[in-house]
N, CA, C and O atoms as a Tinker XYZ file with bonds, in Angstrom:
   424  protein
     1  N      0.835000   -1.173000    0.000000    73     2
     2  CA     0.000000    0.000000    0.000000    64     1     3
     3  C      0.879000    1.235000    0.000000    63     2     4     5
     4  O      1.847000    1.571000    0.682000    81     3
     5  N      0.364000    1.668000   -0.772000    73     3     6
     6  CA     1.274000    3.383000   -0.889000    64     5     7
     7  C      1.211000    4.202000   -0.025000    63     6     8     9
     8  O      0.156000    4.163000    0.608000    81     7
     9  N      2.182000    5.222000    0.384000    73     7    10
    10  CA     2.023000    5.947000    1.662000    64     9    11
    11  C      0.857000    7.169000    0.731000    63    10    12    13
    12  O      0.553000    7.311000   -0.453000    81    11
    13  N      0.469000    7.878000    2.052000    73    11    14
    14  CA    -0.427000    9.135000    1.676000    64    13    15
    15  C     -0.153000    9.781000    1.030000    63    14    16    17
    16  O     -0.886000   10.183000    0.127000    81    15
    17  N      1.481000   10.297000    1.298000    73    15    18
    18  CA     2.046000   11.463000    0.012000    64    17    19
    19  C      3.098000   10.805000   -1.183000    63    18    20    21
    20  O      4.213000   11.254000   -1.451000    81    19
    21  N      2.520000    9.771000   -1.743000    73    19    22
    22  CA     3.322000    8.967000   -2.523000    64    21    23
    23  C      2.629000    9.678000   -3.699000    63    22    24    25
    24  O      1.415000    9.862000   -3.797000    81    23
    25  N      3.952000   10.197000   -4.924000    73    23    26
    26  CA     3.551000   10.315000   -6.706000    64    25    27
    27  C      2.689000    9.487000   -7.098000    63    26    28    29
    28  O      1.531000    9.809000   -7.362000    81    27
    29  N      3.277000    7.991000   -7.208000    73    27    30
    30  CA     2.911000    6.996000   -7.640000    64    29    31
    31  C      2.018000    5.905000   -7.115000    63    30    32    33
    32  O      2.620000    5.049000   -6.467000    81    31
    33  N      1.160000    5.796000   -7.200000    73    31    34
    34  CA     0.260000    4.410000   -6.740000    64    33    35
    35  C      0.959000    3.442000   -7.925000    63    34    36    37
    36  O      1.282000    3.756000   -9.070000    81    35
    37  N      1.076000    2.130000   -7.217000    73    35    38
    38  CA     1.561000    0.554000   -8.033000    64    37    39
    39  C      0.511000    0.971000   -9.458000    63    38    40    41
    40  O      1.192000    0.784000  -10.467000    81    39
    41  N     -0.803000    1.431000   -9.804000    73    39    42
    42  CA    -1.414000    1.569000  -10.832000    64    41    43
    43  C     -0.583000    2.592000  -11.910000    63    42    44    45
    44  O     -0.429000    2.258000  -13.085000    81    43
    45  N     -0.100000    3.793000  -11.407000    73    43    46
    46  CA    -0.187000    4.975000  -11.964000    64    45    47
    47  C      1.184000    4.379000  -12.502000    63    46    48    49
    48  O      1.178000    4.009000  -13.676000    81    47
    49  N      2.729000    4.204000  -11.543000    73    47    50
    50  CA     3.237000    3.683000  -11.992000    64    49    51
    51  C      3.652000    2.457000  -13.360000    63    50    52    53
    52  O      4.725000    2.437000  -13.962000    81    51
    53  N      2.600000    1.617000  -13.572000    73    51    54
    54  CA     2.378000    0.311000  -14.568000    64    53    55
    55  C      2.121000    1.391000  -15.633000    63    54    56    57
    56  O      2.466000    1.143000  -16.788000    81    55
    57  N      1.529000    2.597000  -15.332000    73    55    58
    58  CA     0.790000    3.079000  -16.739000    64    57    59
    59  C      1.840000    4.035000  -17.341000    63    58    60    61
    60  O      1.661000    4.361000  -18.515000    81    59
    61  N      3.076000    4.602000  -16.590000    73    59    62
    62  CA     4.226000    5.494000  -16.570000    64    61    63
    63  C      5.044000    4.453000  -17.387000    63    62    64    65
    64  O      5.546000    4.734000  -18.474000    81    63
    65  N      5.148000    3.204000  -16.781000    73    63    66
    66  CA     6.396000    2.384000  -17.050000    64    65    67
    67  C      5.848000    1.556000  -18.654000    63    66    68    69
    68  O      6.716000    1.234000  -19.465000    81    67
    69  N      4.595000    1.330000  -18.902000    73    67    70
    70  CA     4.223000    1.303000  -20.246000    64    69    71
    71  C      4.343000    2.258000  -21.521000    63    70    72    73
    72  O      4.539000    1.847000  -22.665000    81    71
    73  N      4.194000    3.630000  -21.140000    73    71    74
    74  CA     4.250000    4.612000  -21.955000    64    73    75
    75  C      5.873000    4.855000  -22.334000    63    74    76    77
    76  O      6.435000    5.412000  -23.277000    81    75
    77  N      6.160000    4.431000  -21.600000    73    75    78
    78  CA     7.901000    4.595000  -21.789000    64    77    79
    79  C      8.078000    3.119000  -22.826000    63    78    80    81
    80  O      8.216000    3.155000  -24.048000    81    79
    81  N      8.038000    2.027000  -22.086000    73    79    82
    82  CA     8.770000    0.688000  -22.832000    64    81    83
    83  C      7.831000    0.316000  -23.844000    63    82    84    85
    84  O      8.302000   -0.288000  -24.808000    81    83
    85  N      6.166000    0.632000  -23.828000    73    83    86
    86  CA     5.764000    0.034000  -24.805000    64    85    87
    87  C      5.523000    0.856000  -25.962000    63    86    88    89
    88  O      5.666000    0.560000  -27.148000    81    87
    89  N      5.135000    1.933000  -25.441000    73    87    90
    90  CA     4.733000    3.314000  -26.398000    64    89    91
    91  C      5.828000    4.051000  -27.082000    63    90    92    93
    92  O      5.628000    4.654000  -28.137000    81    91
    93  N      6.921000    4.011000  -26.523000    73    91    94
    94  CA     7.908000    5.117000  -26.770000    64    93    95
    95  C      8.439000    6.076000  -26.145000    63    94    96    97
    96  O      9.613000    6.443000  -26.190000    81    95
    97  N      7.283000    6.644000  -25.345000    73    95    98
    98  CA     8.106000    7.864000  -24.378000    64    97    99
    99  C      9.347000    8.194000  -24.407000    63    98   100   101
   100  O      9.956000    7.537000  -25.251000    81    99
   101  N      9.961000    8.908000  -23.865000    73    99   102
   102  CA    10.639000    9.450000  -23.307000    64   101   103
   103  C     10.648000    9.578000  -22.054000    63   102   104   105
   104  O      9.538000    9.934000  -21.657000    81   103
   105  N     11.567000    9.420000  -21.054000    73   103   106
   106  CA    11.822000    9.460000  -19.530000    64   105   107
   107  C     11.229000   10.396000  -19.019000    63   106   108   109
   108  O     10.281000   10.347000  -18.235000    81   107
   109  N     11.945000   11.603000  -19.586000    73   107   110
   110  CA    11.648000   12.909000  -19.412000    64   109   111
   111  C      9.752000   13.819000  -19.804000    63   110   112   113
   112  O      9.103000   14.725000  -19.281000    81   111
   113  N      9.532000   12.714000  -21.187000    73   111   114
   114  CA     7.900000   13.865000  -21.154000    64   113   115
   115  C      7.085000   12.635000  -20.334000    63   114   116   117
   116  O      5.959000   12.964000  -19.961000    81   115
   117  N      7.541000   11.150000  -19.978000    73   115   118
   118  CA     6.390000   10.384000  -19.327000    64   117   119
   119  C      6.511000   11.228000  -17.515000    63   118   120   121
   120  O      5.560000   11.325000  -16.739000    81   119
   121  N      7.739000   11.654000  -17.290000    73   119   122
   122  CA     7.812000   11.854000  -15.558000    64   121   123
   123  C      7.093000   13.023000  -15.949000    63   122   124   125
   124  O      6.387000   13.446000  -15.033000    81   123
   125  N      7.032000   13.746000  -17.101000    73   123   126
   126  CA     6.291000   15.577000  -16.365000    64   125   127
   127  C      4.454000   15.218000  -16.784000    63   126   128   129
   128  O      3.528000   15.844000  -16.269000    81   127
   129  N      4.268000   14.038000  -17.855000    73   127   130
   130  CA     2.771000   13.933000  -17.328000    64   129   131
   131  C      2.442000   13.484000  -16.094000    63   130   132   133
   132  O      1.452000   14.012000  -15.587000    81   131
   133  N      3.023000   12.628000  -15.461000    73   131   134
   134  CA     3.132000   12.237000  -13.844000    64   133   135
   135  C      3.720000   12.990000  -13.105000    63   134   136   137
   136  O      4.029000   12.467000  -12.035000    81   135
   137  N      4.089000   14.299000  -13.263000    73   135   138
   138  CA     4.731000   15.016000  -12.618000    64   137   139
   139  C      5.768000   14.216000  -11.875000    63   138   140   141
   140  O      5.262000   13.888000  -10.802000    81   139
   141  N      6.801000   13.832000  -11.962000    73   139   142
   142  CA     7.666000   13.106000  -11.154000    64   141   143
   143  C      9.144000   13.451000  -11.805000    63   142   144   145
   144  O      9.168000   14.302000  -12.694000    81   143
   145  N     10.291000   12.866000  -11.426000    73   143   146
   146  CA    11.529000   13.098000  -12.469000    64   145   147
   147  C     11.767000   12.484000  -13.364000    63   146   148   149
   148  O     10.960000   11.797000  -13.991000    81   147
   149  N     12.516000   12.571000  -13.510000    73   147   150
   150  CA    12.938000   11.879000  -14.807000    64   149   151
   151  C     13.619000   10.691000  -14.498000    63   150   152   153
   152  O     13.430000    9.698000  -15.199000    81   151
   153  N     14.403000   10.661000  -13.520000    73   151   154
   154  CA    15.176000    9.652000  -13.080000    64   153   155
   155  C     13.736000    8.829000  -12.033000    63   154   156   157
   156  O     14.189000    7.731000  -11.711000    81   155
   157  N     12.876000    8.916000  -11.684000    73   155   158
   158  CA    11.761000    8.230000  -11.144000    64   157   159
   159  C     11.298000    7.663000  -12.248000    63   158   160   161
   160  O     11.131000    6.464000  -12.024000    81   159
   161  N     10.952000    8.007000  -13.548000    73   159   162
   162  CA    10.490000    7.472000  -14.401000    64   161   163
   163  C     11.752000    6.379000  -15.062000    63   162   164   165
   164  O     11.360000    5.213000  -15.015000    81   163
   165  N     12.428000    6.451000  -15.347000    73   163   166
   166  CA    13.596000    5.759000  -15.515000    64   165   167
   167  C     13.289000    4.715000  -14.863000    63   166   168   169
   168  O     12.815000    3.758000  -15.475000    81   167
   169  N     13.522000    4.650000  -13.243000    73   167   170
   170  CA    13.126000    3.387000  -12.346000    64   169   171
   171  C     12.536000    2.519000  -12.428000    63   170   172   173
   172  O     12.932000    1.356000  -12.356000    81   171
   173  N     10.807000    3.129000  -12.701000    73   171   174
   174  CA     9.414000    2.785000  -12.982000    64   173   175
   175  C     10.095000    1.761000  -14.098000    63   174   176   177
   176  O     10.485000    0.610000  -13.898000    81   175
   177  N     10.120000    2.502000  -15.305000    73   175   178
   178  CA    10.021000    1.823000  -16.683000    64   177   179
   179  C     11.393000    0.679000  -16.953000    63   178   180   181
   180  O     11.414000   -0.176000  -17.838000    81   179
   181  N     12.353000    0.909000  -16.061000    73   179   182
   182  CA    13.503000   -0.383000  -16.051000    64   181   183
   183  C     13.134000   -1.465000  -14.867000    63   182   184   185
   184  O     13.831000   -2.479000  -14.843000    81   183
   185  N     12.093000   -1.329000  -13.883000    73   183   186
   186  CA    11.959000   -2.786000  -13.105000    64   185   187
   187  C     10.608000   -2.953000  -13.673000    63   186   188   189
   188  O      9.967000   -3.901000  -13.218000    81   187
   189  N      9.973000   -2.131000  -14.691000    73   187   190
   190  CA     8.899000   -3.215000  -15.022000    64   189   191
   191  C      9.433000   -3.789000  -16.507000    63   190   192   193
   192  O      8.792000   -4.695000  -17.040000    81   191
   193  N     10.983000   -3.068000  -17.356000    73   191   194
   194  CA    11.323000   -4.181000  -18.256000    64   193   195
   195  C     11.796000   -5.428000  -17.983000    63   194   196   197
   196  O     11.779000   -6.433000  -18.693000    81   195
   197  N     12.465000   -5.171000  -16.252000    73   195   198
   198  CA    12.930000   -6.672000  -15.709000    64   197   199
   199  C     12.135000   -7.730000  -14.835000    63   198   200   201
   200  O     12.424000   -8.882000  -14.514000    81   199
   201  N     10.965000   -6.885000  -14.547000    73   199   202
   202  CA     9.977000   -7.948000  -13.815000    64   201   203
   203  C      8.679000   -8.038000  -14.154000    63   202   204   205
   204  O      7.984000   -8.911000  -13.634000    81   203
   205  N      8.097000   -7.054000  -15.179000    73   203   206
   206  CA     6.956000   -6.638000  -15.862000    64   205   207
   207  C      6.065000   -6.004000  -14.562000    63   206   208   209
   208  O      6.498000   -5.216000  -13.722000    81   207
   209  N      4.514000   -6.650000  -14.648000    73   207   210
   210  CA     3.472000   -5.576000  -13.969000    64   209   211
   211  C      4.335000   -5.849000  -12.441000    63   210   212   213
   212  O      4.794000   -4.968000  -11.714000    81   211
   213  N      4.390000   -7.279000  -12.228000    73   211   214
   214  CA     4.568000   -7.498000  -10.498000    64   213   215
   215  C      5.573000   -6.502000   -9.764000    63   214   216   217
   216  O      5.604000   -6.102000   -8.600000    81   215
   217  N      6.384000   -6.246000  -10.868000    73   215   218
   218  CA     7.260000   -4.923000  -10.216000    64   217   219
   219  C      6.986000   -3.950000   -9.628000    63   218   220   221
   220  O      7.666000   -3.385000   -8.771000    81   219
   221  N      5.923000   -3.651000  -10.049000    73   219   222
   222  CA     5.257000   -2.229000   -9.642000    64   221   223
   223  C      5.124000   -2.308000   -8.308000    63   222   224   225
   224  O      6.003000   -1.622000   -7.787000    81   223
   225  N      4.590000   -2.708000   -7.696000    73   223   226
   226  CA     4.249000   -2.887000   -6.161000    64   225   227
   227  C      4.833000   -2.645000   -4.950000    63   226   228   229
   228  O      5.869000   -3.250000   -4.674000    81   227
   229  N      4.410000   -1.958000   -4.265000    73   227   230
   230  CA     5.527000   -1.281000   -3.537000    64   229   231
   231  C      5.899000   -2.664000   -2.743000    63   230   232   233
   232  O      5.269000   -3.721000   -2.729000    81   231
   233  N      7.436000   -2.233000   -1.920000    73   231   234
   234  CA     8.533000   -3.210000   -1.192000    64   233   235
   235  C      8.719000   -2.457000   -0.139000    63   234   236   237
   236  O      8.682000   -1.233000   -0.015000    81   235
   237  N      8.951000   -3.410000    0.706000    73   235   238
   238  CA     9.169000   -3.504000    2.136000    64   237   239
   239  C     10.498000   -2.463000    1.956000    63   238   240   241
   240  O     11.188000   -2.566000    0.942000    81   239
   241  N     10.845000   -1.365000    3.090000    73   239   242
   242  CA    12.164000   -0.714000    3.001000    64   241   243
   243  C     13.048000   -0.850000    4.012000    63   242   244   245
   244  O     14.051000   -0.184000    4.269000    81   243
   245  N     12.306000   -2.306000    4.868000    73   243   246
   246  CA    12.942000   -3.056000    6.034000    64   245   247
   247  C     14.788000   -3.641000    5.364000    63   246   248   249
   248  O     14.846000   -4.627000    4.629000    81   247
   249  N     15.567000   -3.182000    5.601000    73   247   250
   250  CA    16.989000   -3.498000    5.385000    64   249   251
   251  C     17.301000   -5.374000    5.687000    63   250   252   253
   252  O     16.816000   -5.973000    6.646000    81   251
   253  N     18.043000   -5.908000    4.809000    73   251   254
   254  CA    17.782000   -7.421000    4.898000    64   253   255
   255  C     18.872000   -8.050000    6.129000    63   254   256   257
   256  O     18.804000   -9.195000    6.574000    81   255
   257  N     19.603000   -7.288000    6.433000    73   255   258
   258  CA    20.352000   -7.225000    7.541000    64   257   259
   259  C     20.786000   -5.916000    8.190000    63   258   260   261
   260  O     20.832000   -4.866000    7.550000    81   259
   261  N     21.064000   -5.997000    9.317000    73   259   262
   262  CA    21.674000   -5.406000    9.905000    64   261   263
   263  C     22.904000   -5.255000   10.915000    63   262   264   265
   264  O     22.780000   -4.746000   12.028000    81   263
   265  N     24.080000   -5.744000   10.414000    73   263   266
   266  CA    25.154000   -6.009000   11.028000    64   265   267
   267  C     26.057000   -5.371000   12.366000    63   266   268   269
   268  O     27.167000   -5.777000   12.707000    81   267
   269  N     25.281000   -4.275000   13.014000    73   267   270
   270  CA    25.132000   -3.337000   14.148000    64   269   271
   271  C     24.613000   -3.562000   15.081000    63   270   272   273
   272  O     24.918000   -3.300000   16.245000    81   271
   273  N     23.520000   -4.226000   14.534000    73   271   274
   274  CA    22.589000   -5.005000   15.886000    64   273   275
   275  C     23.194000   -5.735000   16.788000    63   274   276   277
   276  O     23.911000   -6.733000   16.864000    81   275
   277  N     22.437000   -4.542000   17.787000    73   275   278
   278  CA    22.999000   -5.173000   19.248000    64   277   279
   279  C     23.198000   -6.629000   19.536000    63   278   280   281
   280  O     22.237000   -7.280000   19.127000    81   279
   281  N     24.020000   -7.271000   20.037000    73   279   282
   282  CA    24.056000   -9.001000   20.146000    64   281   283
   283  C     22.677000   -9.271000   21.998000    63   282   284   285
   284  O     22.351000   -8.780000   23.079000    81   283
   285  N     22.412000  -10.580000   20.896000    73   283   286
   286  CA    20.913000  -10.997000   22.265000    64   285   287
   287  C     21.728000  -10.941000   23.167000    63   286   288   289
   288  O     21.550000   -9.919000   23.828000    81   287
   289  N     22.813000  -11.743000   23.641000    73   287   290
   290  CA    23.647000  -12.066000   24.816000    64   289   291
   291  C     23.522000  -10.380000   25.539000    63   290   292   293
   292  O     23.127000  -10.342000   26.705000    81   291
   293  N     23.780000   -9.342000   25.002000    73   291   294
   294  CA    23.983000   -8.172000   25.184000    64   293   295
   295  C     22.623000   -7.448000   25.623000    63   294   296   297
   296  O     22.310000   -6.811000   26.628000    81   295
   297  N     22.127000   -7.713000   24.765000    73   295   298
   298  CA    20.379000   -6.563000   24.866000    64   297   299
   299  C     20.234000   -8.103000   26.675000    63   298   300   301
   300  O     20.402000   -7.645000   27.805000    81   299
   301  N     20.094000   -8.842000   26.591000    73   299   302
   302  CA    19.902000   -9.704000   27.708000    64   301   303
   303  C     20.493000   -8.928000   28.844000    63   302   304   305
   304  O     19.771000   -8.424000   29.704000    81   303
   305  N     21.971000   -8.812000   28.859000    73   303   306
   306  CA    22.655000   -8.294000   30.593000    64   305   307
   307  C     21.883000   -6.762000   30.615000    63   306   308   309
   308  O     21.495000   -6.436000   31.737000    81   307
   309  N     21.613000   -5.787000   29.517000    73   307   310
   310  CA    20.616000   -4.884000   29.486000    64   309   311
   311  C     19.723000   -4.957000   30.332000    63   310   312   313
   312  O     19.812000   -4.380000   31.417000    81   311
   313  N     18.801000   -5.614000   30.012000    73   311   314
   314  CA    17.371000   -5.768000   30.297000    64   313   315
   315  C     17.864000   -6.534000   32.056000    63   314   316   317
   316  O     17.438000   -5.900000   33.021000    81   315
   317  N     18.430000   -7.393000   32.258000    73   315   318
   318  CA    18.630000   -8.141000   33.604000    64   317   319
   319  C     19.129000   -6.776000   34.334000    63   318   320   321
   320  O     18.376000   -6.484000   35.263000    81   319
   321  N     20.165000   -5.898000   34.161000    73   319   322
   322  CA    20.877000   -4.771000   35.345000    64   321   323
   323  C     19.428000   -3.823000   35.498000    63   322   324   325
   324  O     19.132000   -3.519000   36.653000    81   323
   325  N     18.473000   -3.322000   34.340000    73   323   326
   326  CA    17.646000   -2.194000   34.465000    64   325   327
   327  C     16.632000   -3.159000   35.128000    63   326   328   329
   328  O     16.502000   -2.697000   36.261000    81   327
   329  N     15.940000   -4.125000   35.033000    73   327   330
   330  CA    15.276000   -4.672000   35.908000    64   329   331
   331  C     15.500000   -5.060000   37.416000    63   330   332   333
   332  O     14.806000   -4.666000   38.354000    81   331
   333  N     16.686000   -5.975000   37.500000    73   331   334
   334  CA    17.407000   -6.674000   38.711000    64   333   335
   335  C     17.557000   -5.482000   39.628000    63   334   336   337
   336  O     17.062000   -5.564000   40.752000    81   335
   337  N     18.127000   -4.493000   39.298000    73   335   338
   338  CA    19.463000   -3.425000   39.922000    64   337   339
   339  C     18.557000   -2.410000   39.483000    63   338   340   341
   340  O     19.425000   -1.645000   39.062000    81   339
   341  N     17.424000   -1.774000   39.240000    73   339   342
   342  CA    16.742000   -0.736000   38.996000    64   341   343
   343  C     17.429000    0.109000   38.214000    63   342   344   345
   344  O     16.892000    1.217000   38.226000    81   343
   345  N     18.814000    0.041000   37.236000    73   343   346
   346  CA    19.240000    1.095000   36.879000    64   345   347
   347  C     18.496000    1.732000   35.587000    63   346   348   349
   348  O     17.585000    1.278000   34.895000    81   347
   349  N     19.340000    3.159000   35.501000    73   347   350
   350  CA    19.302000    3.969000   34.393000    64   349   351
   351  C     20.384000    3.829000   33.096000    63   350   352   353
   352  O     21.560000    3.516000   33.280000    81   351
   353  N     19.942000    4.044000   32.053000    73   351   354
   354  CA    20.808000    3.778000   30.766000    64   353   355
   355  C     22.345000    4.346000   30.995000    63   354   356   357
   356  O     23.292000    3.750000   30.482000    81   355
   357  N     22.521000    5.437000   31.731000    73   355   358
   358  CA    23.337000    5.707000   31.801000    64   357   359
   359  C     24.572000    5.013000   32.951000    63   358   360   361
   360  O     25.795000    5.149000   32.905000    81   359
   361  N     23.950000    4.445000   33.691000    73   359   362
   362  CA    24.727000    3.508000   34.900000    64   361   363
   363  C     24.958000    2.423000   33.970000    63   362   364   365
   364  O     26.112000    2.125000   33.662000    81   363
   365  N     24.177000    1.942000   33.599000    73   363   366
   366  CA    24.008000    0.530000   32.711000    64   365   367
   367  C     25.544000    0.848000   31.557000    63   366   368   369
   368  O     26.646000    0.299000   31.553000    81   367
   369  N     25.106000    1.704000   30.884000    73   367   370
   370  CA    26.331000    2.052000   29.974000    64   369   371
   371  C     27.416000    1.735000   30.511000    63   370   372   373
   372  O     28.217000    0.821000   30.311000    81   371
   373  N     27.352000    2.856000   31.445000    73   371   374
   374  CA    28.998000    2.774000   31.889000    64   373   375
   375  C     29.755000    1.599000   33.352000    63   374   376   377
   376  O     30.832000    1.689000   33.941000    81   375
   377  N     28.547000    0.532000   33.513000    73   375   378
   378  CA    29.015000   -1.022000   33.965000    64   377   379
   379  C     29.650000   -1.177000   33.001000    63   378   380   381
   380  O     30.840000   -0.867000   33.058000    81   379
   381  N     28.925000   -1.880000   31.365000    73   379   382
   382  CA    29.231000   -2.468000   30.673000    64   381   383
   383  C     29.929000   -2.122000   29.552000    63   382   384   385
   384  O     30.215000   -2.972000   28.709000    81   383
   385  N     30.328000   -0.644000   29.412000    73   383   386
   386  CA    31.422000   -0.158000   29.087000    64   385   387
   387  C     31.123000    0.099000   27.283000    63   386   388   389
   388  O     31.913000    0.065000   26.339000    81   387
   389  N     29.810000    0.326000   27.331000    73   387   390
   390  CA    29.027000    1.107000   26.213000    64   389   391
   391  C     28.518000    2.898000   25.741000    63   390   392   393
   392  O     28.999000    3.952000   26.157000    81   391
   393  N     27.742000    2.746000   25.053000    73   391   394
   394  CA    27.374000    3.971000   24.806000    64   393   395
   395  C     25.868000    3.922000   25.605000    63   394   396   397
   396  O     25.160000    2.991000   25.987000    81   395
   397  N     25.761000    5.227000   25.654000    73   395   398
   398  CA    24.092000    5.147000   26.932000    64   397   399
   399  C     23.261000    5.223000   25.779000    63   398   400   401
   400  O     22.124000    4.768000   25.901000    81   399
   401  N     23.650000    5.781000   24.516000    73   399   402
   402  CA    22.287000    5.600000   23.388000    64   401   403
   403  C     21.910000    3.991000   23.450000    63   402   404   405
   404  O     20.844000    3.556000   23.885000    81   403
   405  N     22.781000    3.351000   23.031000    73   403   406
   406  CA    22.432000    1.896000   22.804000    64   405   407
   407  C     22.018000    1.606000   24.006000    63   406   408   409
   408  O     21.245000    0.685000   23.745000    81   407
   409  N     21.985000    1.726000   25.047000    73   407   410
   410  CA    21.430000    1.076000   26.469000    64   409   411
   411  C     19.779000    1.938000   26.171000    63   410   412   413
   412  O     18.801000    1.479000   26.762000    81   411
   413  N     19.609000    3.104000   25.287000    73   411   414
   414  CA    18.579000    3.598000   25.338000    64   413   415
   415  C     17.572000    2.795000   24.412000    63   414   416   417
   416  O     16.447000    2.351000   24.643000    81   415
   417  N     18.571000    2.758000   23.008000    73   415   418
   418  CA    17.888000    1.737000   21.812000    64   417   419
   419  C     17.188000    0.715000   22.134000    63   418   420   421
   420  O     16.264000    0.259000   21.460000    81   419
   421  N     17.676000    0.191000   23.434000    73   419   422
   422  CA    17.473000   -1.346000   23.764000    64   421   423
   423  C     16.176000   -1.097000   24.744000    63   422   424
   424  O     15.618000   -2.052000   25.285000    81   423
């Protein structure tokens, strides 16, 4: 589902990315009937030459990893000192010899 202030609905898009690959368009006059850029239209009309309509659809912008993430073992002695020991992020931090954001993240 498209956000509220999205250009493109998955529809409007299919009909951008046709006028370009099937019709002819141009990048540039299909984004200013959709009001969008040029390089948006570009996008549109190259993942629906590589995946056709199903492309269109909006995607998750959830990252497929995240290699920063706090370790469980870790978010665990977290959660045990602020519960066990009543502390604050900032005591907690500086036991375990962190940053107090990440004791906050957690």
């Amino acid at each position: 589902m498209s956000h509220a202030n999205a250009a493109l609905t998955p529809r409007a898009r299919l009909r951008l990315a046709q006028l370009v690959v099937e019709h002819g368009w141009t990048h540039t006059a299909a984004a200013t009937m959709f009001m969008v850029s040029a390089r948006t239209a570009k996008k549109w009309s190259d993942r629906y030459r590589a995946e056709g309509p199903a492309g269109m659809a909006d995607r998750s912008s959830r990252p497929r990893s995240s290699p920063t993430k706090t370790r469980v073992g870790l978010v665990r002695r977290i959660v045990r000192l602020r519960w066990r020991h009543r502390l604050g992020p900032v005591q907690i931090a500086g036991r375990l010899g962190m940053a107090a954001s990440t004791v906050h993240a957690v």
